[in-house]
C-alpha positions in Angstrom: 149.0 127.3 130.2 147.3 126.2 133.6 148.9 129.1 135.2 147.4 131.5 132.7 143.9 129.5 133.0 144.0 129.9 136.8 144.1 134.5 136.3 141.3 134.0 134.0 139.4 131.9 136.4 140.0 133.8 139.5 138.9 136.9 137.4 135.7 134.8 136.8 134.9 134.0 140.0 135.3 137.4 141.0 132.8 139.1 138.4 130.3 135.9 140.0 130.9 137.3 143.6 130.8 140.6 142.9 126.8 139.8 141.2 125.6 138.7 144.7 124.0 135.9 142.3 120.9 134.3 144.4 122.1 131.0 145.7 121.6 128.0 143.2 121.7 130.4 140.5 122.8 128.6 137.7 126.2 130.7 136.3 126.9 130.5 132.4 130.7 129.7 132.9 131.6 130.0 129.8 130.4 133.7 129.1 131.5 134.7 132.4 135.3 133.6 131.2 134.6 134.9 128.1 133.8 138.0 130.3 136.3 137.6 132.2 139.0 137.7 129.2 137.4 140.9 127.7 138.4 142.4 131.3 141.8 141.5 131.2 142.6 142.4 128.0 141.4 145.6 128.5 143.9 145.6 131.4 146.6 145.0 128.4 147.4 148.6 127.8 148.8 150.5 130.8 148.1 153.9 131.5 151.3 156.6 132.1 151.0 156.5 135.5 151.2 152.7 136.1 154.4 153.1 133.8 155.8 155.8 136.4 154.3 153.3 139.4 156.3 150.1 137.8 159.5 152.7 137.7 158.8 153.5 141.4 158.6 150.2 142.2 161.5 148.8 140.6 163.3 151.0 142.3 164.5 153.1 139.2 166.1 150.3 137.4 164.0 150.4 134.1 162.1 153.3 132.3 158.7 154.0 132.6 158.3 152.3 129.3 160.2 149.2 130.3 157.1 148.6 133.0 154.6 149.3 130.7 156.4 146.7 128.2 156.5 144.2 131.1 152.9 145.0 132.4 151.7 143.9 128.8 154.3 140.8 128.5 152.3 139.8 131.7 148.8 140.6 130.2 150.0 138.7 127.6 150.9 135.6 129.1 147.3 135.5 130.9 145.8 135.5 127.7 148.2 133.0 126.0 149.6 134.8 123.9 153.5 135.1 125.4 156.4 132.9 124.8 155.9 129.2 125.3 
């Protein structure tokens, strides 16, 4: 679970850098997470050609749907809900 706690907060402090936030700005962490989930969820399903780039990429040893079921097993996992 800390793993899948450290993509979410990495995600968060990148949507807080990417503001250019005046310094001592006081950042409401938890909607920025909460924002920061919503963005990788919406990451969850892959388009065709990041199914055809996962192929590529594995050299040809899975289908473009094997990626795309991977890509989302990983997705998943970031938001808790994989395998334990």
């Amino acid at each position: 679970m800390a793993e899948t706690c450290g993509m979410i907060e990495r995600v968060a402090r990148a949507i807080v850098a990417s503001r250019n936030l005046p310094e001592g700005c006081e950042i409401n962490w938890p909607l920025i997470r909460a924002d920061a989930r919503a963005a990788i969820k919406a990451l969850r399903e892959p388009t065709t050609d990041m199914g055809w780039a996962g192929y590529d990429q594995l050299d040809y040893e899975v289908t473009p749907h094997a990626a795309e079921a991977c890509w989302r097993a990983m997705i998943d996992a970031i938001l808790g809900k994989g395998k334990s």
